[in-house]
N, C-alpha and C positions, 0 to 999 in steps of 0.2 A: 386748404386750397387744392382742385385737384389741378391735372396736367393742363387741360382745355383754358383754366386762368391764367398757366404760368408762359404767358408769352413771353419768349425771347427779347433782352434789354440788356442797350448800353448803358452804362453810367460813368462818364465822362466829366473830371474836374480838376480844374488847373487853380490853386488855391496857396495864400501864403500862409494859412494856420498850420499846425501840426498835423500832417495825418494818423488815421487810426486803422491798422490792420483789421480790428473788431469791423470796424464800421464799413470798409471795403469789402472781408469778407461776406458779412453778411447780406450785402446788398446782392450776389452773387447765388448765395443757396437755394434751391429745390430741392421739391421732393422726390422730382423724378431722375434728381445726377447722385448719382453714388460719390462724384469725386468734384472736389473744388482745389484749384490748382494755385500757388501765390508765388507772384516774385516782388523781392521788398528790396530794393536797391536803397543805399543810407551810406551818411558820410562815413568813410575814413580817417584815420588820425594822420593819414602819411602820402605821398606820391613820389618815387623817385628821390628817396632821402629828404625829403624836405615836411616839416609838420606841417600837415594841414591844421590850418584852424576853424576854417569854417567855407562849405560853399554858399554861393548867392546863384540861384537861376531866373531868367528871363526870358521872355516868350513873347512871339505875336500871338499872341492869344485865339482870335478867331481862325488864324490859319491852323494851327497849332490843333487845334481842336478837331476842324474841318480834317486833317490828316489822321488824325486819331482814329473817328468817324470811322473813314476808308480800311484803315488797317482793321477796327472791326471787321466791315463788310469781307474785306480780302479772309480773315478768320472763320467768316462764319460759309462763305464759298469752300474753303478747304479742309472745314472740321463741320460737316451740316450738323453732327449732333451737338454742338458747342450750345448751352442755354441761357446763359447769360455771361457780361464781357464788364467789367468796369476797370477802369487805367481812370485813378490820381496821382498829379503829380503836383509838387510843390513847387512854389513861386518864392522869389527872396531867400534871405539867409535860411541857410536851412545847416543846425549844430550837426559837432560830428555825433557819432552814433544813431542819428535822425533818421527817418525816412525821407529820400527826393522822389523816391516814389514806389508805388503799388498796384498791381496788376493780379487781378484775381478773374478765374475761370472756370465755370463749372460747367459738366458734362458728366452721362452717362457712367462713362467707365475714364481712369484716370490718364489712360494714351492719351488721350486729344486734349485734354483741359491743359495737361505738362506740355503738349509740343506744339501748341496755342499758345499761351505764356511765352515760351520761350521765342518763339514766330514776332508775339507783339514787341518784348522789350528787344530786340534785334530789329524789327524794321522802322519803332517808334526813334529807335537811338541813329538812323540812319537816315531818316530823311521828315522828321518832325521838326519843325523851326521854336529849339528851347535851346537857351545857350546857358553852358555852364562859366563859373567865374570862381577859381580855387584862390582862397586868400591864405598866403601862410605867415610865417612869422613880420618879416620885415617885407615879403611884398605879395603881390598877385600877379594871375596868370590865368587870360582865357583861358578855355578847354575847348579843341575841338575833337569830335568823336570820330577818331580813323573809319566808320562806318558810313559818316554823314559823307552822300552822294555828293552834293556841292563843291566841301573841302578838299573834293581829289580830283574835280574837274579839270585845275590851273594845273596841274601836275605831270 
C-alpha cells in the first residue's frame, strides 16, 4: 500500500469480549509511521488495601463514542502528523489482569504517537461518560475518576 491509500482512521470500540493488543495494534500500523504508540490500562488485584476482584464498566454508549470521536479530532488538530488513532474499550466484567482498555497511535516519529496516547487516556478518563464499578471481596464501590469534569462541579 503506498502513502496516497493510507488515509488517516479512527477505530472506535466499546465491546464486552476481551480485547487484543494484536488486534488494536494492528489496526493502527503504516508504512509511513516509524512509531506506533500503546496504552493498555487492565485490572488490578487491589485498591486502597482492599482486593479487588473484578471491575464491571458501563457506558452510554453513543455518547461515549461520540466524545471519543472528538478527542480524536482534538488529537489529530495538535499532532497533524498523527496516522491513525484506535481507542477500545471494554464493557462489563472485565477480570483482574484484563484489559479495560487500549489506545494505540501511530505516527511518523515516536514524540507524537506517546504524547497522543497519553493526551487521549487523560482526556478520555476526564470527561467520556464510562463508569467504573470495583467489586471486592465482600462489597462494591463505584469509581469516580478525580479527572472526570462533572464529579468536581458540586465541589
Amino acid at each position: 500500500m503506498d502513502e496516497s491509500e493510507d488515509v488517516p482512521k479512527d477505530f472506535i470500540k466499546l465491546k464486552s469480549e476481551r480485547l487484543s493488543v494484536d488486534e488494536v495494534s494492528e489496526l493502527v500500523v503504516s508504512p509511513c509511521c516509524g512509531a506506533v504508540s500503546l496504552f493498555i490500562g487492565t485490572t488490578r488485584n487491589n485498591f486502597e488495601g482492599k482486593n479487588v476482584i473484578h471491575l464491571e464498566y458501563e457506558a452510554y454508549t453513543s455518547m461515549a463514542e461520540s466524545e471519543i470521536q472528538k478527542i480524536c479530532r482534538d488529537i489529530r488538530q495538535k499532532w497533524p502528523s498523527v496516522r491513525h488513532i484506535a481507542v477500545h474499550h471494554r464493557l462489563g466484567v472485565v477480570p483482574v489482569t484484563e484489559a479495560s482498555i487500549i489506545i494505540a497511535v501511530s505516527s511518523p516519529h515516536r514524540a507524537e504517537s506517546l504524547e497522543a496516547v497519553t493526551y487521549c487516556i487523560n482526556t478520555l478518563k476526564a470527561s467520556v461518560p464510562i463508569w467504573k464499578k470495583e467489586f471486592y471481596e465482600d462489597e462494591y464501590s463505584w469509581k469516580e475518576n478525580k479527572e472526570c469534569f462533572w464529579a468536581n462541579s458540586e465541589k
